[in-house]
C-alpha positions in Angstrom: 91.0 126.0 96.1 89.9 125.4 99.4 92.0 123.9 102.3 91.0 120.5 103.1 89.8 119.2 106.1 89.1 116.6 107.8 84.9 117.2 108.0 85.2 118.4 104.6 87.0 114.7 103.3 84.6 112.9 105.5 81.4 114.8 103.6 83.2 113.6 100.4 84.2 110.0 101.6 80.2 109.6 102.6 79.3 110.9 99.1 81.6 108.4 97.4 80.1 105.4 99.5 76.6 106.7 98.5 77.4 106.8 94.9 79.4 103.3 94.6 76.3 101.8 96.8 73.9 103.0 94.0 75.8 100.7 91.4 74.8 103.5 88.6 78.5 104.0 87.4 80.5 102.1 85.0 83.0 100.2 86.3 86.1 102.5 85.2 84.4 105.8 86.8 83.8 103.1 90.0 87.5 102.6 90.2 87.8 106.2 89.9 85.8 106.4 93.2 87.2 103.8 94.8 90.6 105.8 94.6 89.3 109.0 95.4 88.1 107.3 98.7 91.2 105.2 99.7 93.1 108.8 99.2 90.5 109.9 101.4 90.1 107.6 104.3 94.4 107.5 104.4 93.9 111.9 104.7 91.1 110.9 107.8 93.3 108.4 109.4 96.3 110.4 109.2 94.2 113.4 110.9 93.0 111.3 113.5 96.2 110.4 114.4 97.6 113.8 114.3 94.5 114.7 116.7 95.0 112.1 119.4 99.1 112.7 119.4 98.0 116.2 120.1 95.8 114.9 122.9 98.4 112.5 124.4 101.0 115.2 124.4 98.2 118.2 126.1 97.4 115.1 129.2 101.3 115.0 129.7 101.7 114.7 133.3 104.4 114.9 135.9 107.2 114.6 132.7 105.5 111.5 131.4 102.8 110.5 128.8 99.7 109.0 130.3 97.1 108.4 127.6 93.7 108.4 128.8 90.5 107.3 126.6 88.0 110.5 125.9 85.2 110.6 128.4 87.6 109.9 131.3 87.7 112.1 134.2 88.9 112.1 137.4 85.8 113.0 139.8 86.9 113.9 142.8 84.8 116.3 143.0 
């Protein structure tokens, strides 16, 4: 079985909303979904985390943690 990443949970999550939005299951292979995507979204938000720690940690500067929001550059150019 394939690793699984954080695209490849999102794709699934996506699917899951698509097929719960439809209404066509029954209500036990609903619940089934719905659990499939809560384990989901907690794998996303746990890889989105680990992503913006890593991001913190790379715009370390001078021995201290500055966090900047993406899109935020210095332009002194």
């Amino acid at each position: 079985m394939a690793k699984k990443t954080f695209e490849s949970a999102l794709v699934r999550l996506e699917q899951i909303s698509e097929e719960l939005e439809d209404g066509n299951l029954s209500l036990e292979a609903s619940l089934k979904k719905f659990d499939e995507g809560i384990k989901l979204a907690e794998f996303c938000n746990a890889k989105l985390s680990e992503a913006r720690t890593k991001v913190e940690i790379l715009m370390e500067k001078s021995g201290r943690l500055e966090a900047e929001p993406f899109g935020e550059q210095d332009n002194d150019d």
